[in-house]
N, C-alpha and C positions, 0 to 999 in steps of 0.2 A: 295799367300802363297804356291800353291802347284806346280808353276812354275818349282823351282829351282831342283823340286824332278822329276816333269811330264819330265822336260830337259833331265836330266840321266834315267831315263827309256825310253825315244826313244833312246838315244845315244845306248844304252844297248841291246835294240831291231835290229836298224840300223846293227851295225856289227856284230850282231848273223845273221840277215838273209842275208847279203852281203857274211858269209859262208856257209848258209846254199845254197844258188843257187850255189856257188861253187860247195860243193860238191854233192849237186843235179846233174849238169850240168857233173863233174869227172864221177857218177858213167852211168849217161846217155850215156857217151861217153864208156866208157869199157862195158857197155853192147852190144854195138853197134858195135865198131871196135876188140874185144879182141876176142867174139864171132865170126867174119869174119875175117882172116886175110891175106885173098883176099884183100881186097875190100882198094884201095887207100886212103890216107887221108893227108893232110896239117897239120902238127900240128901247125905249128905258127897261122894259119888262125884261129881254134878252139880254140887256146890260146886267141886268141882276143875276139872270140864272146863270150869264158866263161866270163873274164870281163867285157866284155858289157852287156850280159844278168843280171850279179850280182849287176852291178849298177843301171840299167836299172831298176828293179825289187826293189831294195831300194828307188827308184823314186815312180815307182806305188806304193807301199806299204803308202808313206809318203801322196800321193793325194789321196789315199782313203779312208784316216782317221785310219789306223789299228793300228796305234799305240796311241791307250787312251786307261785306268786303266779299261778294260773290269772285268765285275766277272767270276770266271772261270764255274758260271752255264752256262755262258753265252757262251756255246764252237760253238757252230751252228751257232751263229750269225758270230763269229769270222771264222768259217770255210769257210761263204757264201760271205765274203769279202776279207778272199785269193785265194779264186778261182776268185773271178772280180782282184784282183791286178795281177796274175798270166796271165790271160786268155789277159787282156788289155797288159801286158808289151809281149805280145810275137806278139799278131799284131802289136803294136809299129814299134816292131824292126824289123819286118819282111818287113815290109813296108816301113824303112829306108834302109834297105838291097836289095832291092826292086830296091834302085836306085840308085847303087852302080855300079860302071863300073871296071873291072880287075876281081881277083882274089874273093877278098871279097864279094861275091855276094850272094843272100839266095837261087839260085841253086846251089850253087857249097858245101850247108851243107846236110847232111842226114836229108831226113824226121824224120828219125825215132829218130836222138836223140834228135829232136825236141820236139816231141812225149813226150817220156820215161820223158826230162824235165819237162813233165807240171802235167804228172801225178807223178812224183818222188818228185819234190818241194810243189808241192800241201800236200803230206803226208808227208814228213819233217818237214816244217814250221807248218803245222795244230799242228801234235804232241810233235813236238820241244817247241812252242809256248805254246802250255798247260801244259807242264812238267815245262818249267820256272818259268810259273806264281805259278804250282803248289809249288815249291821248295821254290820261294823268297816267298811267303804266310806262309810258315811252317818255314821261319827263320825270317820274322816278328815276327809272334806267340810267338818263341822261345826268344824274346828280341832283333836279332839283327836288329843293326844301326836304333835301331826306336828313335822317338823323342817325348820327353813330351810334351803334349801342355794343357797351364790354359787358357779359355779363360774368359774374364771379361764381365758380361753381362748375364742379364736371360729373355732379350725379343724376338724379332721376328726373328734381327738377327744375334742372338748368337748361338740363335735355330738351323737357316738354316746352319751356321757357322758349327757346332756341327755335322748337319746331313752328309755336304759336306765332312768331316774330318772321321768319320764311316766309310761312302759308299766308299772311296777311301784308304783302309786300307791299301792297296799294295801300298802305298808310303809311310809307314812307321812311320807315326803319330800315337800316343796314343793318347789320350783326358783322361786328368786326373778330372778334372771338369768344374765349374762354379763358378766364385766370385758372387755373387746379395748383395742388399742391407739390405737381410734380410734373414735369413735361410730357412725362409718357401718357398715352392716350390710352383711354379706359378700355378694356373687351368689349364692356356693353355698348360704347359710344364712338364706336370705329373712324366716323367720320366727322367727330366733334373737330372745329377746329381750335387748337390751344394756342396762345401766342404771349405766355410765360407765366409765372410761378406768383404765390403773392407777394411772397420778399422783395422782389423786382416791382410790386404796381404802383408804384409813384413814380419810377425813373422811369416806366411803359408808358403810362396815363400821362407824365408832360409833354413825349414825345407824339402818341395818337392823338391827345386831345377829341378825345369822345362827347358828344352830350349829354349822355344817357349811361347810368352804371346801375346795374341790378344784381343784386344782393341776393344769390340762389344756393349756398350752401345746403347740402342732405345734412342731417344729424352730426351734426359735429359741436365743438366747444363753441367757437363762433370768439374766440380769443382774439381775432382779428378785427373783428367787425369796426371798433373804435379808431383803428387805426386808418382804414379805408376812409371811415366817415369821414375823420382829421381830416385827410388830403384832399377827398372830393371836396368836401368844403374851402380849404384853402386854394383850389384849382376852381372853386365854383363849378363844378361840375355836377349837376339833379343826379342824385343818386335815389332809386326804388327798395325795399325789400319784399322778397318773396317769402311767407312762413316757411319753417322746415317741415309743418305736416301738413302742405296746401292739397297732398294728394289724397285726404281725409275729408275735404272740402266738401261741399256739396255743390251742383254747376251755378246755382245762385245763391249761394252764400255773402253774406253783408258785414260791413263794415258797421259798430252803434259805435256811439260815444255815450260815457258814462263819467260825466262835471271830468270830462278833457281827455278821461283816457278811451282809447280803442280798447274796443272789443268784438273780436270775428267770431260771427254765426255762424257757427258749421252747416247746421244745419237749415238752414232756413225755410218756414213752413209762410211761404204770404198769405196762407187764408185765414192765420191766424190772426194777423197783424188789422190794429182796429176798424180801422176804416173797410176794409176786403170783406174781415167779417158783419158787416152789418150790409154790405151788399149781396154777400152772399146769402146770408139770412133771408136778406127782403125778396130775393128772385125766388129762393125756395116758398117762401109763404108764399108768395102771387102765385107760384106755377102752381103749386101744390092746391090749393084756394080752387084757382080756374080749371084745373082736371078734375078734381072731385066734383065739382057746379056741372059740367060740362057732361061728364062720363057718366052722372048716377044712374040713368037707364041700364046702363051697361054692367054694374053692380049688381041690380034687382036682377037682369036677368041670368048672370051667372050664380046669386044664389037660391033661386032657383032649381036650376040645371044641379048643382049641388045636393042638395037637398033630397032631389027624385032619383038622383041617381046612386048614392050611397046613404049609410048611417051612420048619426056623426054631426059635429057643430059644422056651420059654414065654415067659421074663420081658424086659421091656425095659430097659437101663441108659440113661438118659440124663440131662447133665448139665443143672443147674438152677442159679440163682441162689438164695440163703438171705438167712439172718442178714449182716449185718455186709459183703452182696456177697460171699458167699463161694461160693463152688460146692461143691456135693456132687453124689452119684450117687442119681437119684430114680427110685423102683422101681415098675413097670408090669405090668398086661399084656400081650403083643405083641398088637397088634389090626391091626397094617399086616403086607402083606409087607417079607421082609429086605430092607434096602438100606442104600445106602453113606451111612454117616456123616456126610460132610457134607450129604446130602442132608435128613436126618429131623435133623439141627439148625436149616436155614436155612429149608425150606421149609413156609407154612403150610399146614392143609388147607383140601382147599376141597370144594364140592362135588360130590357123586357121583366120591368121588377114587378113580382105579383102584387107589390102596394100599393103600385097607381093607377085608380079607377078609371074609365073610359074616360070621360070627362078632364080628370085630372092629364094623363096623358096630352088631352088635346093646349089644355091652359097652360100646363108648363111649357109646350116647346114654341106656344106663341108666346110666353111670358106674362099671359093674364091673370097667372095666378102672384103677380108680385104687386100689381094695381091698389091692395089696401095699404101699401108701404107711403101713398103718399098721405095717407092720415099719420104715421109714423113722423114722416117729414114736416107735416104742421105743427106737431107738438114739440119737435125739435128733437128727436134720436136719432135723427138720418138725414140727408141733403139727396137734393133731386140727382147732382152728379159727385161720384166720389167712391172708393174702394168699396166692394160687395163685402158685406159682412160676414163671418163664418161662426160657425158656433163652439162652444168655449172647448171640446172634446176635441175639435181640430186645433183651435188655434196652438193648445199646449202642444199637438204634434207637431203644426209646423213649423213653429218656433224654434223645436230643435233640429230641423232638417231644414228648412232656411235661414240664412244667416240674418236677411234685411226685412223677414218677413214684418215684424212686428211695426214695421215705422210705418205701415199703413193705418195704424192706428193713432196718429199724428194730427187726423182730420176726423171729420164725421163720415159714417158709413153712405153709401151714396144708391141709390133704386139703379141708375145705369151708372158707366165710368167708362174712363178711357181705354182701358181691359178688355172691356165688353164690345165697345166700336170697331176694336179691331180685333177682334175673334176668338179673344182667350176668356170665355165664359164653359161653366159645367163641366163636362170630363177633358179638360185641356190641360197646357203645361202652368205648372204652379210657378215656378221658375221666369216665366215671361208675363204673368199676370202681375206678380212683383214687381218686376221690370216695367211693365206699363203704370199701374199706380203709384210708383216710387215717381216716375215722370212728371204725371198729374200732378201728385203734390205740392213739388219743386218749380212748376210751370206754370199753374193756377193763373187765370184771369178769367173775367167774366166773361169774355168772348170764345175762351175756350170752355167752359160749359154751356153756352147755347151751343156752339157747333156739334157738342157731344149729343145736345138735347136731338139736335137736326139731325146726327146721323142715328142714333138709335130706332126708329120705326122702320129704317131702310136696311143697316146691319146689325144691330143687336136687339131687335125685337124677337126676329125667329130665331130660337135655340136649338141648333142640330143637335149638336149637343148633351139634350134633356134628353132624359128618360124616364 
């Protein structure tokens, strides 16, 4: 519903700030050369980088989310995400400029009006972007281009419906009421407001003449719905429906068609979908490729240190759960002493465990003992980011003591994850490490697995953790 309006407010965003780096960039440049007019300069070359930097910069803006229906209390938060879009688009380009041969090189720019850009746009966009919102807020207020909406329905979610349609008020929706089946107001919805029955919604709906009618009944016959449709149709009035089990949804659940008809994905997994995966694919072979090229020293001399220090293979084979519940062979360090099989399937570690060799000790809680996983990852059982694998003696446990455990098994098992960035690796709560890969899944982009890639050496590399 709030598509079509969220569209035109980025569009509206987009080429306010593709001029606002403009003239960020303009006055950065006459501080620089107007103040010295010594000092030589190219103008076509400067011509070029102001448009690169302005597109450049409506690129980062778009990948770091800054364009949603923020509240204008909310100005800090929005401040702390133009200075990341800002900060990111000028190493970008820097770095592309970098390797650049002739004239167009990022020596042959001034530091300084590089400079002056980052603090000049930074305070443009920040106060530009707060006066907008403040402005289109107070011509809401004022009536303009808002639209009426009745929504039908006084259960759970008509509710959510209701609350979604409030909090997003800078797109210009009213909410005029509620149709229910009965004027009294619900206990759970104390301050829904209702403003009559559906037997009344044609002789109501000619008198408000609304724009907007959404179709939010909970569980019910739905013996109405035709009739509603009739009218809105005959009144021309865009009528929405809301499913009855949208609270089953997943937060990005998709609309296919199938030769005409709809059909909603509950669940929607986008690293599934073909394009995502053949990107993902390719980042894991390259990373995967470049760490093992890069790292092999570092192999020889951990086995090695293995080797002298207990008895025993270097590597560990032990079975894991993947993709699709499948089991594969996930490749390790050995950091325990040998022992029997069923033992290092069933049994967790635990504290000051006499199976972890000195050695082993030290690689688990840097995590160097999980480094063979990315031969795992070339051969395709595992992704550089993505839910940590468990082994099959856990998984039947937690399956039946998490509800959603198992939808981590939705994707490929991953060496770090979003889990692990923020702090739920080893003896932690199971319950929030769900919660964070169930996230991941549903959220998937490529720029969110390099950021996982980037924070991992700084927080999920050391495992406090381990034992």
């Amino acid at each position: 519903m709030l598509k079509e309006r969220n569209q035109t407010f980025k569009i509206m965003f987009i080429f306010l700030d593709f001029f606002i780096a403009l003239i960020s960039f303009s006055i950065s440049f006459l501080l620089r050369f107007l103040l010295d007019k010594k000092f030589y300069f190219q103008t076509e070359n400067y011509l070029i980088l102001a448009i690169s930097i302005s597109v450049t910069q409506v690129i980062a803006n778009l990948l770091i989310d800054l364009y949603h229906p923020r509240r204008i209390q909310a100005f800090f938060d929005e401040l702390k995400a133009i200075i990341g879009a800002v900060i990111f688009n000028l190493l970008f380009l820097l770095s592309v400029l970098f390797f650049f041969r002739g004239e167009v090189r990022a020596e042959n720019f001034s530091r300084l009006v590089i400079g002056y850009f980052l603090v000049i746009n930074i305070i443009l966009t920040s106060v530009i972007h707060l006066l907008f919102r403040i402005i289109l807020m107070k011509l809401r207020e004022k009536g303009y281009n808002l639209r009426n909406v009745i929504i039908i329905g006084t259960g759970k979610t008509a509710n959510k419906i209701s609350e979604i349609i409030l909090k997003h008020k800078i797109y210009g929706y009213k909410l005029i009421g509620h149709f229910g089946e009965t004027k009294k107001k619900t206990k759970l919805f104390p301050k829904m407001v209702l403003i009559g029955v559906i037997k009344d919604f044609e002789k109501v709906i000619k008198k408000l003449k609304p724009d907007l009618v959404i179709y939010a009944k909970d569980y019910s016959e739905h013996d109405d719905f035709k009739e509603v449709l009739d009218i809105c149709d005959f009144e021309n009035i865009e009528l929405k429906i809301v499913p009855e089990f949208v609270e089953f949804i997943a937060a990005k659940g998709r609309v296919e068609g199938l030769d005409g008809i709809p059909i909603i994905s509950i669940r929607d997994i986008p690293i599934r979908m073909g394009y995502n995966r053949f990107i993902k694919r390719s980042f894991d072979i390259f990373f995967s490729f470049l760490f093992l090229t890069i790292f092999s020293p570092l192999f020889f001399i951990i086995s090695i240190l293995i080797k002298l220090t207990s008895k025993g293979p270097i590597f560990l084979k032990q079975e894991r759960v993947g993709l699709d519940n499948k089991s594969f062979n996930m490749i390790k360090f050995r950091s325990m002493l040998v022992q029997e099989k069923s033992d290092s399937d069933t049994k967790w570690t635990k504290k000051n465990d006499p199976r972890v060799t000195k050695i082993g000790s030290f690689i688990r809680k840097t995590s160097l003992d999980e480094i063979p996983q990315f031969w795992n990852v070339l051969i395709g059982n595992m992704s550089i980011v993505g839910p940590r694998p468990e082994r099959p003696f856990f998984v039947d446990k937690f399956k039946n003591d998490y509800k959603q455990y198992m939808r981590r098994h939705s994707v490929k098992s991953g060496i770090t994850g979003y889990a692990q960035v923020n702090g739920f690796r080893g003896d932690t709560s199971i319950e929030k490490r769900i919660e964070a890969d169930i996230y991941y899944i549903e959220n998937w982009s490529l720029l969110l697995d390099i950021k996982i890639c980037l924070l991992t050496p700084f927080i999920g590399l050391i495992n406090k953790n381990a034992y």
